[in-house]
N, C-alpha and C positions, 0 to 999 in steps of 0.2 A: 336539269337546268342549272347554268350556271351566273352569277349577278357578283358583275364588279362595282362593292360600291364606296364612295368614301365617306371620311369620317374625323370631324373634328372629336380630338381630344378630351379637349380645354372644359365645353360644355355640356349640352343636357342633347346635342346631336347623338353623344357617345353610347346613353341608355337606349336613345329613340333603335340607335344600329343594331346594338346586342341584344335587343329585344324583337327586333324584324330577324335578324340572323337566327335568333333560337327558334321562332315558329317557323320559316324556312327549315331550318334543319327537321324537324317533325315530320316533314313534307318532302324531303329526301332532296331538298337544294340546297347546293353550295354556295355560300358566301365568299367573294376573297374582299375582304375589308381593308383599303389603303389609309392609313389612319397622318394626318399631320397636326402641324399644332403644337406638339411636346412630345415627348416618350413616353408612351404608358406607364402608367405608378405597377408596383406589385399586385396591388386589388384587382386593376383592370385585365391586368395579364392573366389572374384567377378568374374572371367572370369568362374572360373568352376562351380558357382551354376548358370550359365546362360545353360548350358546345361542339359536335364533332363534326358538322360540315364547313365550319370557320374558317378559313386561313386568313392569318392579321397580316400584314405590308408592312410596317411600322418606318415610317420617316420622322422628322422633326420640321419640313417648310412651315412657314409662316403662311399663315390665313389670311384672303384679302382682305378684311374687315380689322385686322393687326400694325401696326406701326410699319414704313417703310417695307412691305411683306413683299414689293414687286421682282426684286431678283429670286426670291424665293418659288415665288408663282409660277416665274418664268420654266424656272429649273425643271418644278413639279412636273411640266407639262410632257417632257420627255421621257418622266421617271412613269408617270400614267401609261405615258401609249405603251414603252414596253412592259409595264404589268396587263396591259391589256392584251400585247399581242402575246405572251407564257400565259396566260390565262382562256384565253379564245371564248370571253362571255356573252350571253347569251343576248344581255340588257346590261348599259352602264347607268346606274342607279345613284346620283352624284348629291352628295347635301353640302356643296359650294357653288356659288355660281361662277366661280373663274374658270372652271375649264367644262364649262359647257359647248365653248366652239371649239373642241377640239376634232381633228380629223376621225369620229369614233370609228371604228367599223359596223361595231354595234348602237341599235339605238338607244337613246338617253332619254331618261326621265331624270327632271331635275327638284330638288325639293327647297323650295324655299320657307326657311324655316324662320327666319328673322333678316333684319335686312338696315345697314347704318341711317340710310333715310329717313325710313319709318319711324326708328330707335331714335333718329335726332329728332322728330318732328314732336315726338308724343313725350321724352324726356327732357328734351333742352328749349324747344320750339323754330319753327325753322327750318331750315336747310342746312346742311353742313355747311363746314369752310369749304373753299376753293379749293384746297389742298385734296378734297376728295372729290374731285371731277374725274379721275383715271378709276377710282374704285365705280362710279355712276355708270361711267364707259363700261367696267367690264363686265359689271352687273348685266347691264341691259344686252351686250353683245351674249352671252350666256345664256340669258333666259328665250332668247329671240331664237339662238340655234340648237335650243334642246326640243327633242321629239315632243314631252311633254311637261308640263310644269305642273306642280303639284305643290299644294300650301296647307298646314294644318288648322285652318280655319278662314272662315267665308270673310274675315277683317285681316288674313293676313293676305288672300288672293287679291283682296279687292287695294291693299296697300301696295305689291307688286305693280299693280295695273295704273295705278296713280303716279308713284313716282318713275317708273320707267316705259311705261307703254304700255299698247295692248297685249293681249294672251293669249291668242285663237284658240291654243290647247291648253290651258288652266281647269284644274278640276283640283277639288275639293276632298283633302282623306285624312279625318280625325284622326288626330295620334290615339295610341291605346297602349293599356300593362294586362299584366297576368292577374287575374281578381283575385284570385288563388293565393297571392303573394302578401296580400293587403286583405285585416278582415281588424273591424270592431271589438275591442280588448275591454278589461277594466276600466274605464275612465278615471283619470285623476285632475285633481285641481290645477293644471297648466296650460299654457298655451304657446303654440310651435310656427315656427316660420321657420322653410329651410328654401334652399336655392344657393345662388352666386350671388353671395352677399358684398361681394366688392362691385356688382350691377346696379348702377342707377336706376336703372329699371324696375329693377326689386323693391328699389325705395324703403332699404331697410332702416336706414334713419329716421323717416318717418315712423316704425315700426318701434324703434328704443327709444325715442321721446315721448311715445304714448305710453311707453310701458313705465314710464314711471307713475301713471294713474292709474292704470290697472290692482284689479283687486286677487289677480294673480300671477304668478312668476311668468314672466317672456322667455324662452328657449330658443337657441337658433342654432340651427345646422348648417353646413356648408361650407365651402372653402372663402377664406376673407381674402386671400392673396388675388390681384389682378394677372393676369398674364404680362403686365409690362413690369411687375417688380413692386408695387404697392400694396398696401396691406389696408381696409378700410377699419375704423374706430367704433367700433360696438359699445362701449362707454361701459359700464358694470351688470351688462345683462351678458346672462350665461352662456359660454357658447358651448357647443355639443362637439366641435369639428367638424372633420367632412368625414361620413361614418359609411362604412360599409353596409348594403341596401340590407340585411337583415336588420343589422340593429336600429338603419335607420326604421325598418316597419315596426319594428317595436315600440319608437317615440311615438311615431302617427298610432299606432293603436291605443297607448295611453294619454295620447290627447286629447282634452274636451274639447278644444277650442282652433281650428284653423288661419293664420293669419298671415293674408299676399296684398301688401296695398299696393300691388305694383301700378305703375304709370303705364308698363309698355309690357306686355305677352298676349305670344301669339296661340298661343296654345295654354299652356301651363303643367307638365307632367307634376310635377309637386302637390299639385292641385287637385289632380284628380286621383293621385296616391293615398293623397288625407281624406279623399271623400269616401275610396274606398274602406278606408279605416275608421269609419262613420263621424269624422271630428264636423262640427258645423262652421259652417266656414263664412269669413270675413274677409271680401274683396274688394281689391282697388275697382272703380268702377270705371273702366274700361269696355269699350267694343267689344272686343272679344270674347272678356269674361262673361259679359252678359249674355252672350252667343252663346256660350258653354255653360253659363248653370246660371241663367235669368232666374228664373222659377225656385231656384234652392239654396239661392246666397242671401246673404247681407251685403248687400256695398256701400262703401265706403269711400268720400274723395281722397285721392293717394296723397296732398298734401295736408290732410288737416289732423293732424294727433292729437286734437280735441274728437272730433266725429270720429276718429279711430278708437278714442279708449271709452266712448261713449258707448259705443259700438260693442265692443267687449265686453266692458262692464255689465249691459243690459244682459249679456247672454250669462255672465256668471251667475248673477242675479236670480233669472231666472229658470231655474231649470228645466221646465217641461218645454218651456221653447229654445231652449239649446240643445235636447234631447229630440225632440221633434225635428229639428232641423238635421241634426245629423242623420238622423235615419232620410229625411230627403235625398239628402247627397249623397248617403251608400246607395239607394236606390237608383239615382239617375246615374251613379258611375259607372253602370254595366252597359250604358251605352258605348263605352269607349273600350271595347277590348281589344286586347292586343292580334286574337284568331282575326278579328271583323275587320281590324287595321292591313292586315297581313293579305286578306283575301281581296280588297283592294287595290293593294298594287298590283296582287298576282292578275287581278282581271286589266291592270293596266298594262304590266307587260305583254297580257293576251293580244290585244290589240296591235300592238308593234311590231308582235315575233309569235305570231300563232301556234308553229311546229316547236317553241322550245319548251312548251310546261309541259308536252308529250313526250318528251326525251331525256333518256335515262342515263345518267351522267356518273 
């Protein structure tokens, strides 16, 4: 079987790709990944020649969700079809939604993993400006002509369906990691937030203004740079960088303490990274989050950095219930694995393309 899919760079689409690409590879399918957004760094370039049915595309277009991205867009579209027609795949497997109406040959499943709307509604309040009326259009024409839409959570489905219309074919497929990769270390007295700290969503300022009442040091991983050229202000809390996924499993395994005040995530792979690494965790309280680990967080409202460092504080404090709670969320984290993630799409490409999971490529 063969799966053209693409792949933003920039964010956490990138791990969701190389992590569907490597259980596909297992499974004797090939991936061809058309990736835009930016050039792959050197790390990325290492994670994907570790998989052997991979071939990367690599472009630089701009992403609809990007500054003035619509020549870019436009370009892409021609640059797709003929990597679709040199590739003859079997399912186009798209995590944008601008080029969902493209003429495929093959059918699409589309994944909508995040979306400006949503991000404005629940980060800014509202609707966007007018200025993204063309970005609403293409969204909606995308999602309307792919075969299937797929969200990684039952608040990111039902936020598609909201701001752009209905779904007929929305269905529901939890992201997931390798558990293998992530396990419960030594604990030490810190506490870790990583992600795209230049994301409002992250709400990582929320995040260094409580850490100045915290009774232990705030850590943060991640790239601070925005993709338009901005760099956000962490003020005198530690940053880690943006580290390569080993060393980052090694912060989450020496963590006690988990912290995402985010306002807006649809899912949260960081999230259930640290839970595999048993840190107990401290959530923005969000839809979603509560979707995903009601039962084994603490949350938290994303702007109150009193309730945030109260919040922490109680779990340094205490440790049998900081200790308890982590083993919660290693426990519930094995619902999300990356085999059970992987087996989902495959029964969704089942559906579309019956004769291609039987064929040996």
């Amino acid at each position: 079987m063969r799966i053209l899919m693409t792949a933003d760079t920039v964010g956490g689409v990138w791990s969701y790709a190389l992590g569907l690409a490597s259980e596909f590879s297992a499974r004797g399918i090939h991936v061809a990944l058309a990736t835009m957004g930016r050039p792959l760094t050197d790390a990325q370039w290492l994670q994907a020649g570790a998989i052997p049915t991979l071939a990367i595309h690599e472009s630089e277009f701009r992403l609809e969700w990007m500054q003035t991205p619509w020549e870019d867009v436009d370009a892409a579209r021609a640059w797709l079809l003929e990597l679709e027609r040199r590739v003859r795949p079997d399912v186009a497997h798209l995590n944008n939604y601008a080029h969902g109406d493209l003429p495929w040959r093959a059918p699409v499943v589309l994944v909508g993993h995040s979306c400006v709307y949503s991000w404005w509604d629940a980060v800014r309040g509202g609707r966007p400006p007018d200025a993204y009326e063309r970005y609403e259009e293409v969204v909606r024409a995308g999602l309307t002509a792919a075969d299937r839409v797929v969200a990684p959570s039952r608040f990111m489905l039902s936020e598609l369906t909201r701001h752009y219309g209905p779904l007929p074919h929305g269905e529901v497929i939890y992201n997931g990691t390798d558990p293998l990769r992530f396990r419960p270390g030594a604990k030490e007295p810190l506490v870790l937030t990583v992600g795209r700290l230049w994301d409002e969503a992250k709400n990582v300022q929320a995040a260094v203004q409580a850490a100045e009442f915290f009774e232990w040091p705030l850590l943060l991983a991640g790239d601070t740079r925005h993709p338009e050229g901005w760099n956000v202000d962490l003020g005198d809390v530690r940053h880690l960088g943006t580290l390569a996924p080993d060393a980052l499993a090694r912060w989450y395994s020496a963590a006690s303490i988990y912290l995402a005040p985010a306002r807006y995530e649809p899912f949260g792979l960081s999230v259930l990274e640290a839970a595999l690494s048993g840190c107990a965790l401290v959530l923005g309280d969000v839809p979603s989050l509560r979707e995903l680990w009601g039962t084994v967080a603490h949350f938290v409202p994303p702007d109150s950095p009193e309730a945030i460092a109260d919040a922490v504080n109680r779990l340094i404090e205490e440790p049998e219930l900081r200790e308890a709670m982590g083993a919660r969320a290693h426990a519930a984290a094995h619902r999300f694995t990356l085999a059970r993630c992987a087996e989902a799409y495959l029964d969704q490409y089942a559906t579309l393309c019956p004769l291609a999971l039987h064929r040996t490529h």
